[in-house]
N, C-alpha and C positions, 0 to 999 in steps of 0.2 A: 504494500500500500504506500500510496503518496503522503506526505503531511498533509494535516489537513490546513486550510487558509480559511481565513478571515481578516476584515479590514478591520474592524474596530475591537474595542475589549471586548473580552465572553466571560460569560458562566458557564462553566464546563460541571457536569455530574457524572460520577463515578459511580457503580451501583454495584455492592458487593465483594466489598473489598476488605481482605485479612487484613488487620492493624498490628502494627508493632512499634513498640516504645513511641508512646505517644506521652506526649506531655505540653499538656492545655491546659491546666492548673494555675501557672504560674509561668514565665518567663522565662526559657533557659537562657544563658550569652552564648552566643555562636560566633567566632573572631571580632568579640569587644560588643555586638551590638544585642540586645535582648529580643527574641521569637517566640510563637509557638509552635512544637513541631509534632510531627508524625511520619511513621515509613508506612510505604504498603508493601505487602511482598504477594506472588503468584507465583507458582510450576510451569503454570501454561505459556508455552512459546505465545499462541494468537494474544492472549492477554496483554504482554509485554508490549508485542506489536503496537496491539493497537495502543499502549500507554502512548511508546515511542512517536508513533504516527501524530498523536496528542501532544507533540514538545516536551512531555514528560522527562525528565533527567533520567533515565531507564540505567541501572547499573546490570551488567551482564547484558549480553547479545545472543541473540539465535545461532548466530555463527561460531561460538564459542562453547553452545550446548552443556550452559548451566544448570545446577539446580535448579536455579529457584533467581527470579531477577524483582529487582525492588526499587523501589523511587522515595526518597525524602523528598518532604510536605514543607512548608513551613510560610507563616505569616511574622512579619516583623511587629514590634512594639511601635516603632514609629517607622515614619513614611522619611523620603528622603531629606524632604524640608522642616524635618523635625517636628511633624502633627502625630501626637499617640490616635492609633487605631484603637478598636475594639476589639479584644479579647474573639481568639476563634470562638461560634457560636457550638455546643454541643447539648445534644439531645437525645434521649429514646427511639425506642422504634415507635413513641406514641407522642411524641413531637413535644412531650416536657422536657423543659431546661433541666440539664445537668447541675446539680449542687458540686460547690467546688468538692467536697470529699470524694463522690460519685467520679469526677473527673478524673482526680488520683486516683481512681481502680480500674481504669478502662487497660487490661492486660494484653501483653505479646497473643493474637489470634482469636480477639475482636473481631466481631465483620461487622460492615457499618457501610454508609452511603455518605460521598464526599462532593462538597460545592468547592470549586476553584474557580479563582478569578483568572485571566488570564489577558495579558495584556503585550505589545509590540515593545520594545526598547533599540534605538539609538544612540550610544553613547561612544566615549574615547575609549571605550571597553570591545565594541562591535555592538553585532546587530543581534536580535532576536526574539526571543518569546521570553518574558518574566509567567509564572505561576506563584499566587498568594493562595495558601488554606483558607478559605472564608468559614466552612461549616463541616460539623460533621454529627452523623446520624448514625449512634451505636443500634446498628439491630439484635445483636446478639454479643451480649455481653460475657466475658471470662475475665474474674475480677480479678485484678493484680493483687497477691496474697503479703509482698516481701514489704521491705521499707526497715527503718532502724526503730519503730516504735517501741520492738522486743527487746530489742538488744543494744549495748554500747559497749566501750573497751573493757569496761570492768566486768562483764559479764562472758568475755568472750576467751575459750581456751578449749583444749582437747575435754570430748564429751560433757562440756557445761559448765566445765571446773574451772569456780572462781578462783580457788587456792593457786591454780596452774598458773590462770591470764594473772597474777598480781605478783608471779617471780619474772625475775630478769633474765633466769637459765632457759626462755623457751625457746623451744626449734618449730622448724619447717612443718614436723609434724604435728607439731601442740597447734598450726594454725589451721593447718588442710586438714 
């Protein structure tokens, strides 16, 4: 397939797409500048395709006869004239807002439906297609379980043993 063309910005929609390490919460910095981001990942060669065909940043190529090929997402906190956007919108498959806690559980294999903005660029960079995360639409959620709520330094040592993590003699193995 050809790329596809259009003259002006678009709304592009994704429908059914595996999520991985999303984080819309809050703000990660990505070389100095604050975003919110998301991967998607496929198996499917056509899938990839047609990401690619879509200007998508597509890692891995058909010709290369990868597992598995993926695309990072992401919306900046501000625009380039220094205007803060709004936070990615996320929701349900019943089109209620996401509470930020909800947000932090959205796990690696998610599927969800994704709005992208999609806009031309001109600059002393070159030419091309920008993509912005606008929205995302968890249809089937797998909550993310992990996070340091359980745990800190003092608690961490071969099989739970605080005694262990609080000497100075640990090895390789008191950590893995």
């Amino acid at each position: 397939m050809a790329k596809a063309q259009f003259e002006k910005a678009r709304n592009f929609m994704l429908s059914g797409v595996s999520l991985q390490y999303t984080k819309v919460s809050k703000p990660t910095i990505y070389q100095g500048k604050p975003q919110w981001e998301t991967s998607i990942i496929t198996d499917d060669p056509k899938v990839a395709e047609m990401w690619d065909d879509n200007h998508l940043g597509v890692r891995g190529t058909p010709k290369m006869n990868p597992n598995s090929w993926t695309v990072s997402l992401n919306r900046k906190q501000f625009t380039k004239d220094g205007t803060e956007q709004e936070p990615v919108r996320v929701v349900g498959a019943d089109k209620k807002a996401f509470t930020d806690e909800e947000r932090r559980k959205i796990g690696n294999g998610s599927t969800g439906n994704l709005i992208l903005w999609q806009g031309h660029y001109d600059n002393e960079y070159g030419t091309g297609v920008t993509t912005s995360l606008t929205a995302i639409q968890v249809t089937d959620l797998l909550k993310y379980e992990g996070g340091m709520d359980e745990m800190d330094f003092d608690s961490f040592g071969a099989d739970g043993n605080k005694e262990m993590a609080e000497t100075p003699e640990g090895t390789k193995a008191d950590l893995f």
